[in-house]
C-alpha positions in Angstrom: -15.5 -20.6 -3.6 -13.1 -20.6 -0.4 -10.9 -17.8 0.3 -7.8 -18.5 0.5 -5.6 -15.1 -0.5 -4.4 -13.9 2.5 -2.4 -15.1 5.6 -6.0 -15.0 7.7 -7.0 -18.2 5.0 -10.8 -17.5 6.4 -11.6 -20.2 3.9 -14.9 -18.6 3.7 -17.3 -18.1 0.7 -17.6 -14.4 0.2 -20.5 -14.9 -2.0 -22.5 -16.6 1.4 -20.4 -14.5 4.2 -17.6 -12.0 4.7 -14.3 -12.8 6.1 -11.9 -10.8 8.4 -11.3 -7.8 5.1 -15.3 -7.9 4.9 -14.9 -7.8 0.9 -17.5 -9.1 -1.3 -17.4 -11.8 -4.2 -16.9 -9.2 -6.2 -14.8 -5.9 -6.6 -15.8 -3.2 -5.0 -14.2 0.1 -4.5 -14.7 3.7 -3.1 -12.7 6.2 -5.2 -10.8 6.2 -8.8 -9.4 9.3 -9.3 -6.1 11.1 -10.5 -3.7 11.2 -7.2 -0.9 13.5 -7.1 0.1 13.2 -3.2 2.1 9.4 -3.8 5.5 9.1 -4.0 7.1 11.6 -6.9 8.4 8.8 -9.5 4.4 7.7 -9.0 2.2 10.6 -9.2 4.5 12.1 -11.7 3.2 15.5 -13.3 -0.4 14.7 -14.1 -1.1 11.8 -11.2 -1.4 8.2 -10.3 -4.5 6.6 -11.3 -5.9 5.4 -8.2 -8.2 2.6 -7.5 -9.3 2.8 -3.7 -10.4 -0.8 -2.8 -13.2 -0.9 0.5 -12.1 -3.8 3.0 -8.9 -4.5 4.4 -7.0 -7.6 5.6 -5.7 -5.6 8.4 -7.5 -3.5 11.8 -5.6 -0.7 12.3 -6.7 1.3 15.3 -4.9 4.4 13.3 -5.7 4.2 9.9 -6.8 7.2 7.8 -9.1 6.0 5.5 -11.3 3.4 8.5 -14.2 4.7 6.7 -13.4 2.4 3.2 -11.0 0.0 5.0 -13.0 -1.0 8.2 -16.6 0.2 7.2 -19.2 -0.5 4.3 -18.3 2.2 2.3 -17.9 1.5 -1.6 -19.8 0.0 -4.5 -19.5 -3.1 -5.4 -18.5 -3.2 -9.6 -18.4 -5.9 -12.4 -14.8 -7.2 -13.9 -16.2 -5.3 -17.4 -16.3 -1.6 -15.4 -13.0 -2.3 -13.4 -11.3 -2.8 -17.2 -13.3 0.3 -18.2 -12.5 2.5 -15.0 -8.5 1.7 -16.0 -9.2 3.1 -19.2 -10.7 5.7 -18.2 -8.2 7.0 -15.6 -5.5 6.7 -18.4 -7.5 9.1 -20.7 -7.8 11.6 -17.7 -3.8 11.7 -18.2 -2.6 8.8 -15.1 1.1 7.7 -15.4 -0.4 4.6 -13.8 -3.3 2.4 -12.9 -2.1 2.2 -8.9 -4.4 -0.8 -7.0 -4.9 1.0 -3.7 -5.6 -1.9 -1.0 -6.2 -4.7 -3.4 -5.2 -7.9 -1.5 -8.5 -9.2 -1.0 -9.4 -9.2 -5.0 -6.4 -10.2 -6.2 -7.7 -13.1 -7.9 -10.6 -10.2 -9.7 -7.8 -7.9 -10.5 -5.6 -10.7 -12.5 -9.2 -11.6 -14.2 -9.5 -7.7 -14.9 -6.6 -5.9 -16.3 -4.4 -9.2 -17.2 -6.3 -9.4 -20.7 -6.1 -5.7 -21.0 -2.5 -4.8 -20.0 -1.3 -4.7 -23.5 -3.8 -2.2 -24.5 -3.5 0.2 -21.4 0.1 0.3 -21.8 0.7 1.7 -18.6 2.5 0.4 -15.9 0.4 -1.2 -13.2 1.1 -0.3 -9.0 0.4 -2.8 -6.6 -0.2 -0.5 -3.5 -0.4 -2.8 -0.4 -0.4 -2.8 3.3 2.7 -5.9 3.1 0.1 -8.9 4.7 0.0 -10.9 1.8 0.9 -14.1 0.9 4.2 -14.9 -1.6 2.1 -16.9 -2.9 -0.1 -14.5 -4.1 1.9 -12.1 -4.9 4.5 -14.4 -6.8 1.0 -15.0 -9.2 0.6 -11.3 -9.7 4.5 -10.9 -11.9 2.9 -11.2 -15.2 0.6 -7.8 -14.5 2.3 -6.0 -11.8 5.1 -3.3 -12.3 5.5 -1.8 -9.4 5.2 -2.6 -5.8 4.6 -0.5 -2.9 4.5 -1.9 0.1 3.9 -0.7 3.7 6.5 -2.8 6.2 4.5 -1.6 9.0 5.9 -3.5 11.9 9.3 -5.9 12.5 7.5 -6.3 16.2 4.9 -8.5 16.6 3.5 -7.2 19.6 3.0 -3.5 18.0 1.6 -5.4 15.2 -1.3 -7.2 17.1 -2.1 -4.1 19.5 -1.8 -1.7 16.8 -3.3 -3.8 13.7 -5.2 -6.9 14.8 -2.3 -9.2 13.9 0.4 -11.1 15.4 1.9 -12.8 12.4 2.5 -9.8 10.5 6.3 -9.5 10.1 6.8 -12.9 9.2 4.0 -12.9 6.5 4.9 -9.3 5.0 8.8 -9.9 4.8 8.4 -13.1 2.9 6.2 -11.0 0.5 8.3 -8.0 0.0 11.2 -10.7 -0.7 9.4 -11.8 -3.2 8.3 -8.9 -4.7 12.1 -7.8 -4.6 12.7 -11.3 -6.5 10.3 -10.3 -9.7 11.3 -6.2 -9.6 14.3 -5.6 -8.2 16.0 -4.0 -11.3 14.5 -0.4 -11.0 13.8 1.1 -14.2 12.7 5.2 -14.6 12.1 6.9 -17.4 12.0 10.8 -17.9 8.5 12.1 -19.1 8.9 15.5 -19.3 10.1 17.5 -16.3 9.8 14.2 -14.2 11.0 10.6 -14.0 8.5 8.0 -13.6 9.4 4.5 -11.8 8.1 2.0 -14.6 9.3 -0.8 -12.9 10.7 -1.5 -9.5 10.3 -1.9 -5.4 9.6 1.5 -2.8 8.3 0.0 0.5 7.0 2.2 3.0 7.4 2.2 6.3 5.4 5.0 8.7 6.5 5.8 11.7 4.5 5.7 14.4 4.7 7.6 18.4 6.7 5.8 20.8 8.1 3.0 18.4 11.6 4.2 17.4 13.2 1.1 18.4 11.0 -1.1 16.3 11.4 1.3 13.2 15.0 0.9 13.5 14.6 -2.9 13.0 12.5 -2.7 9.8 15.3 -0.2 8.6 17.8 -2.3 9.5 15.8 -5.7 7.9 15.4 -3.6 4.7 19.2 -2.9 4.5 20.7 -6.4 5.1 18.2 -8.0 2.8 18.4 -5.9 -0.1 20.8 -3.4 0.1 20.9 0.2 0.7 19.9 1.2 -3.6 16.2 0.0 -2.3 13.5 2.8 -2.7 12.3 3.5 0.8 9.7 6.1 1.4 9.9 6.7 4.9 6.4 8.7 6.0 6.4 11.1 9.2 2.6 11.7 8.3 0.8 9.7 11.5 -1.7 11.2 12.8 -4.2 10.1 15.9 -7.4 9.3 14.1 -10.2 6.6 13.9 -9.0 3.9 17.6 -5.9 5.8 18.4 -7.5 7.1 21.2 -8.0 4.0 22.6 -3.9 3.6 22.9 -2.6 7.1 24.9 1.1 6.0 23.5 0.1 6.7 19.8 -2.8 9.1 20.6 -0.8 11.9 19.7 1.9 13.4 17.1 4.6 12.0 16.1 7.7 13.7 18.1 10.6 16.0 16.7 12.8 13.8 18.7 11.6 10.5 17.9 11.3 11.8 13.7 15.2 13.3 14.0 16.4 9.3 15.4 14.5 7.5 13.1 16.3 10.0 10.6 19.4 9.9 11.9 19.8 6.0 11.4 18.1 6.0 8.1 21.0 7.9 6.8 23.8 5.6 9.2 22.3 3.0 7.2 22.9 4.5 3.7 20.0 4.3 1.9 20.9 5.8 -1.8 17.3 6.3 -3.3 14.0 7.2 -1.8 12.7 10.0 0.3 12.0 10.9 3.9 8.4 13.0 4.9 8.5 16.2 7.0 6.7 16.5 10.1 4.2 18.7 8.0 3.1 15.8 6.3 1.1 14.7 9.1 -2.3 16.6 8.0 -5.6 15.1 7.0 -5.9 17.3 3.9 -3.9 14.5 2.0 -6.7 11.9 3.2 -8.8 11.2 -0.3 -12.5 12.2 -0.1 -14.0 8.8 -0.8 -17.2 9.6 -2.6 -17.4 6.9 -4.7 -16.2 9.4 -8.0 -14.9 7.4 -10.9 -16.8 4.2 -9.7 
């Protein structure tokens, strides 16, 4: 069958050949595992119950976990042992069942948990780097509950050098709007000593060495399109790994000066709800081992 999920349309069957996200015909992943490093409202008191997906629609020279997204790493799993792995994490104690880089098995996913979401009774997090297709995502409303989004890039120039794509803005904006169609009502609930987002929108956006300018526009696209009550989760945690090196620019830290702008116009803006990373965040000892556990 001809894959057609994503704004690449490689139109390729995965079952004869990879295309661009290398992904299988079937799911495979690389880690599920209780997670308490997301967003608070996410990983709550006792975790987020993570499902690391291998392959990625996008090549980003910096990205963290290069080993799952841009390597082989993973084992490829059956529909039956996703269903069971969701179970599974929500008897270790998960608030959530949170679909780490799930794009490429979208279709799988619906097959998966859709039949199953009355049962698990937990909400479901869509955890995505933005290039998707509306499309797509606009199929997912009956078993997603949460988005989170990255909005990477309003530049498409940073978006080709940085992450092998040129259309990304375009493509990830018209996804987030929809997302922000099906979940824009936030809804938390207090478990405990914690609230947990049960449904709703936090998009991400990581700020990256020597592109202040362009993180200003994605603030500034967030705000006039839906308001400053939008969850942002605004990450100061880049750090030079995996092709950095191959761009001196972003082969480095992130700045105390380029962090405190960034900042600084995050609150001109007025964003109400979400929250804004130290500079400490940038440290590899929130990377995930991926060692296959919980596959």
């Amino acid at each position: 069958m001809e894959c057609h999920l994503c704004p690449h349309d490689c139109a390729v069957d995965r079952a004869l050949q990879p295309g661009f996200c290398r992904a299988p015909a079937q799911p495979k992943i690389a880690l599920a595992s209780l997670h308490l490093w997301e967003e608070p409202v996410i990983s709550g008191s006792h975790g987020s119950g993570t499902i690391f997906f291998s392959g990625c629609n996008l090549a980003c020279v910096f990205c963290q976990n290069h080993n799952i997204s841009q390597g082989d790493e993973g084992r490829i799993i059956t529909i039956e042992r996703l269903r069971a792995i969701a179970f599974e994490l929500k008897q270790q104690g998960a608030h959530n069942i949170n679909l780490v880089s799930p794009t490429p098995y979208s279709e799988m996913i619906l097959d998966a948990l859709l039949p199953i979401k009355p049962g698990l009774a937990i909400p479901v997090v869509w955890n995505s780097n933005g290039y998707e297709l509306a499309s797509v995502i606009s199929g997912l409303e009956p078993l997603v509950d949460v988005y989170l989004p990255d909005l990477k890039y309003a530049s498409d120039d940073a978006a080709q050098k940085y992450s092998g794509v040129r259309d990304y803005f375009p493509h990830a904006s018209a996804a987030i709007g929809e997302m922000w169609r099906q979940k824009w009502q936030t809804r938390l609930v207090k478990t405990g000593p914690v609230e947990l987002m049960t449904q709703g929108l936090i998009i991400r956006h990581l700020i990256l060495p020597g592109q202040v300018e362009d993180s200003k526009q994605v603030l500034c696209w967030i705000a006039k399109n839906f308001g400053t009550a939008v969850y942002i989760s605004l990450m100061a945690q880049y750090t030079p790994v995996h092709h950095a090196a191959r761009h001196p620019e972003i082969n480095c830290r992130l700045r105390r000066s380029e962090y405190d702008e960034v900042c600084e116009y995050f609150y001109e803006l007025g964003f109400e709800n979400g929250w804004v990373q130290e500079l400490t965040s940038a440290s590899s000892e929130y990377t995930p081992e991926f060692n296959l556990r919980g596959t």
